[in-house]
N, C-alpha and C positions, 0 to 999 in steps of 0.2 A: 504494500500500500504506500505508493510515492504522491506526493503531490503540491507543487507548489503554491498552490491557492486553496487551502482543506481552510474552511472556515474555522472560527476563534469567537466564542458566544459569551455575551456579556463582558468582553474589552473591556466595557466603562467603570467596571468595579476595581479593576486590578491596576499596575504598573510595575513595571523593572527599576529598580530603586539599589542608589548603594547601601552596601551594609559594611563598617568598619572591620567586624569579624569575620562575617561569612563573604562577604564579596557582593554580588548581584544579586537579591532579594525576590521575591515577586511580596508586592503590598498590596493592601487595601484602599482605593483613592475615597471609599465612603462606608460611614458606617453599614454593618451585614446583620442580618439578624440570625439567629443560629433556626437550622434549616432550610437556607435558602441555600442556593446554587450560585458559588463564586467564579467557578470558572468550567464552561463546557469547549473541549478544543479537541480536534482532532491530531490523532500523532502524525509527523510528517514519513516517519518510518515506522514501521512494526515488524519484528522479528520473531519468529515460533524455532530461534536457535543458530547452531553453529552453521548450516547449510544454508539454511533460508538471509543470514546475515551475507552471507559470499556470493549468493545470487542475487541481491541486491545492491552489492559492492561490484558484480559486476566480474566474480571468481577472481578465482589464479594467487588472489591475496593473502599469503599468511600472516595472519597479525590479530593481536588481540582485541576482545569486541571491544574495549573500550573507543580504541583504536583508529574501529571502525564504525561504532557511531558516531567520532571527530568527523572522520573524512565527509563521514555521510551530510554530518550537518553542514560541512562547509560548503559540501554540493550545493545543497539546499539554501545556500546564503544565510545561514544562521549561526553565526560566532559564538562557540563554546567556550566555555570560564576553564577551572582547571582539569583538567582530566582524572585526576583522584579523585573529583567529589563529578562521577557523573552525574547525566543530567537525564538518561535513559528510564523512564518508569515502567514499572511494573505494571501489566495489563493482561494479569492470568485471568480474568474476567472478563475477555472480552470471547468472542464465538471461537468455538474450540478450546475452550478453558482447559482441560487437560494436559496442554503442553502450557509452559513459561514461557511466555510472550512479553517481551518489552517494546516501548515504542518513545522515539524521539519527538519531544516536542518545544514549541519555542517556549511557550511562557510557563506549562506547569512544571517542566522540571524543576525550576528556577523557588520554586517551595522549601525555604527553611527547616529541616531535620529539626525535629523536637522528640521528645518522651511525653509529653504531655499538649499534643498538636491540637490544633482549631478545626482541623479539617479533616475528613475522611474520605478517599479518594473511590470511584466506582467508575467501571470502565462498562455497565450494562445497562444504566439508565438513558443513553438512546447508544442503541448496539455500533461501534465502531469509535466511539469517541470514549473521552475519562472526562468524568466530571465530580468537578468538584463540589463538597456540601459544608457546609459550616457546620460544626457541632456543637458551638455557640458563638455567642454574640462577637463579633469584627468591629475593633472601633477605628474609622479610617485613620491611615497611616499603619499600621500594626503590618507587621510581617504574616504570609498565610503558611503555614507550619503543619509538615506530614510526618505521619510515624516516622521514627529513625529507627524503633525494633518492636519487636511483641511488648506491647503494652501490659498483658499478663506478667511478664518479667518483672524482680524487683529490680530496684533500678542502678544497684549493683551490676548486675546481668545485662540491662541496656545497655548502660556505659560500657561494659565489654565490646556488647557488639557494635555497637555504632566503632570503637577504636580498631574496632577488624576490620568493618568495613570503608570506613571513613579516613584513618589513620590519625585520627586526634578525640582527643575524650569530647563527651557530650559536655558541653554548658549551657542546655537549656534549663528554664524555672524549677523542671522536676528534681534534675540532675544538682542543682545547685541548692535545695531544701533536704530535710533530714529525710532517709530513708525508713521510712513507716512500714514498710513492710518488716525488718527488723529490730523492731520497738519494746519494748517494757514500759512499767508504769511507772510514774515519777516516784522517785523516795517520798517526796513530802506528802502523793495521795495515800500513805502507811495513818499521818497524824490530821491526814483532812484538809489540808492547807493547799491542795490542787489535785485539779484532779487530770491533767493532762499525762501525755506520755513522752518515756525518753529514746531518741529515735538518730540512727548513728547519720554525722555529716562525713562522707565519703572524701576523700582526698582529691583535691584538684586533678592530682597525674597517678595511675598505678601503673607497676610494672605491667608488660605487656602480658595479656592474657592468654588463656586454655584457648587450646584451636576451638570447642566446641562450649561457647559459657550458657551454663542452663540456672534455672531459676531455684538454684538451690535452697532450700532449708536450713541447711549448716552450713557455717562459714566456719573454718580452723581459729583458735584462739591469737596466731601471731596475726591475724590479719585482722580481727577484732582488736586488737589491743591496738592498733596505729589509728584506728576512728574515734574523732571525736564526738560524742553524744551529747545531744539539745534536744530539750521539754518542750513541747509545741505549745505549752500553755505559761508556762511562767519562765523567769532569766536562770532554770539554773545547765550547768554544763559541764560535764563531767570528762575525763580522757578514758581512751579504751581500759588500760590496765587498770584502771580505778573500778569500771565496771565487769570487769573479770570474774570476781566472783558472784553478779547479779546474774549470769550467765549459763548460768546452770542447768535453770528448767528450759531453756530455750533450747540448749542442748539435748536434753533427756527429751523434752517432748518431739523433736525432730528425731530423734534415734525409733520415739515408737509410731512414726507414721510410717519412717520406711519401712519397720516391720511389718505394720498393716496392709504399706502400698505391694510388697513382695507379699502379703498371702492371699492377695483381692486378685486373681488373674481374672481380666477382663469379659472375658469370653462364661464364666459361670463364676458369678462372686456370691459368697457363700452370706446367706443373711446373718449367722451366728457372729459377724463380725460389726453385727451393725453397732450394738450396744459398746464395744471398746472405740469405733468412731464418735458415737455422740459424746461419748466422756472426755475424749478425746480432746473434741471441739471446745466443750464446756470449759476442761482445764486451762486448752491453750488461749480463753479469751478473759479467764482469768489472772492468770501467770503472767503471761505475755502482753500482749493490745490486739483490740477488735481487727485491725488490719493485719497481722503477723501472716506471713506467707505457709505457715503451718495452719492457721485457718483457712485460708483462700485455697490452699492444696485440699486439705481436710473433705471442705465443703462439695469441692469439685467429685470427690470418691463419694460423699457420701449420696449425692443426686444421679451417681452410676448405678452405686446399688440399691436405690428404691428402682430404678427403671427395670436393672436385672430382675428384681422379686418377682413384678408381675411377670414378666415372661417366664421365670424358672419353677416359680409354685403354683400349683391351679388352685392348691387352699392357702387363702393368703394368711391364715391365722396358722397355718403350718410353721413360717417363717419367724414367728414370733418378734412382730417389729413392736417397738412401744411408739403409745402416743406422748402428747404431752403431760397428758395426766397419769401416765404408767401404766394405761390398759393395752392388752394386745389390741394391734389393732387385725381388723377381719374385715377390711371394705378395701376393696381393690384399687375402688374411687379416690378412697383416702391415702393411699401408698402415693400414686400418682401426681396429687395435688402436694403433698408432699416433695416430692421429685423435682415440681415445678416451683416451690417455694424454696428452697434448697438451691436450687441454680440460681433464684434471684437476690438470695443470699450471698454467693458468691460475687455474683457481677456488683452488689453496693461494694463489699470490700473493693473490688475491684478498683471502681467509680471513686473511693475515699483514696485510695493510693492514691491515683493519679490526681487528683484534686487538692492532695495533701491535707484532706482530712485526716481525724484519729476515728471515726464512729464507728465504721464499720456496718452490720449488718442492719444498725439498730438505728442509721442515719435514716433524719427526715428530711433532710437536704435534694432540691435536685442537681442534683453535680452535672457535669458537662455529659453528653452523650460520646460514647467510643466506640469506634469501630470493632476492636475487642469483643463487645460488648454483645454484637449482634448473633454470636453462635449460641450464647446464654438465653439470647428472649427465644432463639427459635426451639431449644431446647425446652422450653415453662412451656409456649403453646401446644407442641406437639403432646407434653404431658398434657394437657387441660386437653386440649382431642380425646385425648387415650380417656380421662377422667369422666369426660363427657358419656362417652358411650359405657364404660362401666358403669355410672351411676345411673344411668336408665336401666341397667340389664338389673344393679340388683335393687334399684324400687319394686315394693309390690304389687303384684298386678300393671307392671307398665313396661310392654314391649321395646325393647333396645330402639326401634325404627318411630317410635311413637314422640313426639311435640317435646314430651318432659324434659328431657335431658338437660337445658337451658337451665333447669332453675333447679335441677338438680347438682349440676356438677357447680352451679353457683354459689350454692349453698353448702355445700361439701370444699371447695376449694377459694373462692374468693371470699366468703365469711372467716375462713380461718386465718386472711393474712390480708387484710383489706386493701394494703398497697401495692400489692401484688400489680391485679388488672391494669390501674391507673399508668406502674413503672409502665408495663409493656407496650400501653399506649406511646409513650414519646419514644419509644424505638421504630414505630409504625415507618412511618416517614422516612426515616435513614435506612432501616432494610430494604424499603420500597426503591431506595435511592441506589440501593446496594446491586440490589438484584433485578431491578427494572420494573417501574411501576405499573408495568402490563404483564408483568410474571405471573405464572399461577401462585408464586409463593407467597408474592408481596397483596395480592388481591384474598387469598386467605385468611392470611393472618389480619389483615385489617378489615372482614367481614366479621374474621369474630371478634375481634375487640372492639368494632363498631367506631372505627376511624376509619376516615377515607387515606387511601395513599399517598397522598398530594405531595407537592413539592417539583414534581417532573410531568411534562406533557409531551414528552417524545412520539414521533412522525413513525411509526414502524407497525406493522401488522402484528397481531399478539397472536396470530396463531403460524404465519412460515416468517418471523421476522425482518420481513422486506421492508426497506428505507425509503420513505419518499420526500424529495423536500418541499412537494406542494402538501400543504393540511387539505388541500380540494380532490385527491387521492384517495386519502383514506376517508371510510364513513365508520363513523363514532358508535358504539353498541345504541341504538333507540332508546333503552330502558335505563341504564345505569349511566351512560357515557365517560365510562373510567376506560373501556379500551378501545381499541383503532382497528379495522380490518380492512385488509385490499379487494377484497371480494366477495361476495356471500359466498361462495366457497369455501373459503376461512373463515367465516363466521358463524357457518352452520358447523363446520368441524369441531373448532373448537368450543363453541356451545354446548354438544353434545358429549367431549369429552372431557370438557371442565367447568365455563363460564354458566349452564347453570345453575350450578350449585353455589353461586354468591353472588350471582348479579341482582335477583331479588331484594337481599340485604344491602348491597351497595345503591342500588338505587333509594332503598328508605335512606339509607344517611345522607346522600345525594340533593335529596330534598328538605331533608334537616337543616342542611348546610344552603339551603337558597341554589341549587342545580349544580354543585360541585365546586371542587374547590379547594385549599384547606385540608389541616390535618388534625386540626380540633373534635370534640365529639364525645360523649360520654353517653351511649347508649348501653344497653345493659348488657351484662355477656350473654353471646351464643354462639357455644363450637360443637351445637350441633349441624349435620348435615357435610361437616367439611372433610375434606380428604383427608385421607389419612389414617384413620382408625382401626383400623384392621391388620395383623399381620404383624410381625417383629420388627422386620424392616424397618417400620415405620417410627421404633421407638430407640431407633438409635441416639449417638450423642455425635454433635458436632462437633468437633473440636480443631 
């Protein structure tokens, strides 16, 4: 895909701008509001690899791709900055997602690496271009800032990686505030005089790192002992070796996760293991802070094995899960919702790291939305499917296919964690964003949480995803008007093999909202009717 004139949408928001440290910038020329779309642009190159780069270069070349996205862009009359901090993005999301695909472009490469970025990049909200979404608010002038690593990493672990791949430490906000993910509680909340946490400041420079840095749990004591630790809530500041002996259960309790994590094999995780998880958790958010990367790991095993239960026991009270009140529980519905509470558990810690809060699971905060973030909600929905259809199967007297299920699984799962529904609403939008707001997936999940997809009105067919740049091409669904088709051909197709199962529902919020629009909405839950419910497959985890 070469082309000297590929259009650049929404120009008026952005500019190339110096930056002292980093060099060429891309900013914001006006304030953005978080959810909208900063920059849709198509790549001037895109590459699916070693072969497909040489045949666009033109063969016979040996030379590395860095190399030869230079040459490429110079083709193209586009003047590259350093060649160590390419400018090539990543666009495994664009059609053919299965291979790694990058693509050369003028203005998004030119996005500031960050750990704690504004923006979340998708390369399927109109199929061949990346566009860009704010995850919050842009106040103009502000630099626009894309992951520099797995945001899930503590930020230990990020700063490794950006030094692998970047060849200089991160100094972004996150990277330059206390690491929360390895925290303890202040001495003084022992006598009540704070109740904040102490949270290690990471060193400007570290030796250079392990070829492969993962998001460990344990760190060794000489590498603790050179961090200096600060209370996020009052001035006090301790040095590593001071805190050496505070260090203890952060250790022990990381020695018994990996124990847990080694007897939990994926593929059949034994429920007898649940009860040494939740105490687990309870300790480590004791001992330690709400954020500690031994709950964020924790939490993640523990909404595997509610998923595992229901598939591995057909008596769910065989498994002997506890509730909160310490009864076994025996409702399949309630395993589920569970599951799906659990993953939203994880993703606020998640949301509190990188926002550099202390709260944790237990924040009422809405923190910034992350890309991260998005395998977590689709994780809670597909529980609440599953949930849905169980809890009609074991009402009395009410047929799995029968109306109830709505106010069954509502009651069984959004009663028990009220901010549950609400979180997953403000993910709507950004997965919509993610995966293309004429996806089956992105028009699902926002039928049943009763938000419209908004934020993207892309030109393409939602059943053979054909491009047109006249909107007088495509003709709009009649009833819903969230998706586009080329044909009645395509429209009866995909009708039939998915759109009517939410177009109904999208059309009432459709008309809620004044004929569409918007990603606002608070209708009540309903994931009955939606794909998905049936079958193992369906209850996998994304990760």
């Amino acid at each position: 895909m070469t082309s000297g004139a590929d259009p650049i949408e929404c120009l008026e928001r952005v500019e190339l701008a110096p930056d002292a440290q980093l060099g060429t910038v891309l900013r914001a020329t006006r304030a953005i509001a978080a959810g909208d779309v900063v920059l849709r642009e198509r790549p001037l190159v895109v590459s699916a690899g070693y072969a497909d780069l040489m045949r666009q270069a033109g063969g016979g070349i040996d030379m590395d791709n860095a190399t030869k996205f230079l040459l490429l862009g110079y083709s193209h009359g586009f003047a590259m900055g350093d060649p160590s901090a390419p400018y090539g993005m990543d666009l495994s999301l664009l059609p053919n997602e299965y291979q790694e695909r990058r693509g050369l472009m003028r203005l998004g490469g030119f996005m500031a690496p960050s750990c704690a970025p504004n923006c979340m990049r998708s390369a399927r909200a109109t199929p061949g271009y990346m566009t860009l979404v704010a995850t919050r608010a842009i106040a103009a002038g502000d630099a626009v800032t894309r992951d520099a690593a797995r945001l899930a990493d503590t930020t230990k672990a990020c700063r490794e990686e950006t030094l692998l791949s970047r060849g200089v430490a991160c100094a972004c906000a996150r990277c330059a505030a206390p690491d929360l993910a390895f925290s303890l509680p202040c001495p003084a909340a022992a006598a009540g005089r704070c109740r904040g946490t102490l949270a290690p400041m990471l060193p400007a420079s570290s030796p250079w790192p392990a070829a492969n840095p993962a998001d460990r749990a344990y760190v060794d004591g000489d590498e603790l002992a050179a961090w200096t630790w600060q209370c996020s809530r009052c001035a006090l500041r301790l040095h590593g070796r001071a805190m050496l002996p505070r260090l203890q259960p952060a250790s022990a309790l990381s020695q018994r996760l990996e124990a847990l994590d080694a007897a939990l094999p994926y593929s059949d995780m034994d429920a007898r293991l649940h009860a040494p998880l939740t105490a687990l958790i309870a300790d480590a958010r004791r001992e330690l802070c709400a954020t500690h990367i031994v709950v964020h790991r924790a939490l993640k095993t523990l909404a595997m094995l509610y998923v595992c239960t229901t598939v591995n026991y057909d008596d769910i009270a065989a498994a002997r899960l506890s509730d909160d009140d310490g009864s076994v529980i025996s409702s399949r519905a309630r395993v589920l919702a569970l599951a799906a509470k659990t993953e939203m558990d994880a993703l606020r810690v998640l949301e509190c790291t990188v926002a550099g809060c202390d709260c944790g699971a237990e924040c009422n905060a809405n923190h910034q939305i992350i890309k991260d973030g998005i395998p977590y909600t689709m994780n809670a929905v597909k529980s609440l499917q599953h949930a849905s259809a169980a809890a009609a199967a074991e009402a009395p007297g009410t047929a799995v296919a029968a109306a109830a299920p709505a106010a069954a699984a509502a009651a069984i799962a959004a009663a028990r964690c009220p901010r549950l529904v609400p979180h997953l609403r403000r993910y709507v939008p950004f997965f919509a964003a993610t995966v293309g707001a004429q996806s089956d997936e992105a028009l699902d999940m926002a039928a049943a949480l009763g938000v419209l997809p908004g934020g993207d009105a892309p030109l393409y067919c939602a059943n053979c995803l054909a491009v047109s740049a006249e909107a007088a091409a495509l003709k709009s669904c009649g009833r819903c008007r969230c998706v586009r088709y080329c044909s009645a051909a395509c429209q009866r197709a995909h009708y039939a093999r998915h759109h009517k199962r939410v177009c109904k529902r999208l059309a009432a919020l459709a008309s809620e909202h004044g004929g569409g629009g918007g990603a606002g909405g608070a209708a009540p839950m309903d994931f009955s009717g939606i794909v998905g419910v049936e079958g193992d497959s369906a209850l996998r985890i994304f990760r």
